[in-house]
Structure formats: C-alpha cells, structure tokens
N, C-alpha and C positions, 0 to 999 in steps of 0.2 A: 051607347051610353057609357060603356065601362072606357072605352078610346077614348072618349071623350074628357072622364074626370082624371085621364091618367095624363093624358095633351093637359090638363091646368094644374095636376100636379108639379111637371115639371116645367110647366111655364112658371110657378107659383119657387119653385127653389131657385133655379135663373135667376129669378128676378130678385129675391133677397138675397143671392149669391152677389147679384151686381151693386145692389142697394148697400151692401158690409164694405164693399170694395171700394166704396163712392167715401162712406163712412171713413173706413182705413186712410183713403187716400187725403181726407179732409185734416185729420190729425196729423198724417205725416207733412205736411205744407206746414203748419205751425210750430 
C-alpha cells in the first residue's frame, strides 16, 4: 500500500513537472 501511494506520488510530481514545462514552453512560443 505504502509503494504503492509513493509510485503516484511521484507519478503525481512528473507529471505536473511536465504539464509546467508544456505551460513554460506555450508562453515562450508567443
């Protein structure tokens, strides 16, 4: 259980890690 919520914690930062960068990369285009 405890591997478990810690596998979606850092699925969970990943993935807002990439989503900022996606962000970041949207404003620097314009």
């Amino acid at each position: 259980m405890d591997k478990y919520k810690d596998k979606r914690k850092e699925y969970k930062k990943t993935y807002f890690k990439k989503l900022k960068q996606d962000k970041a990369r949207e404003l620097f285009r314009r």
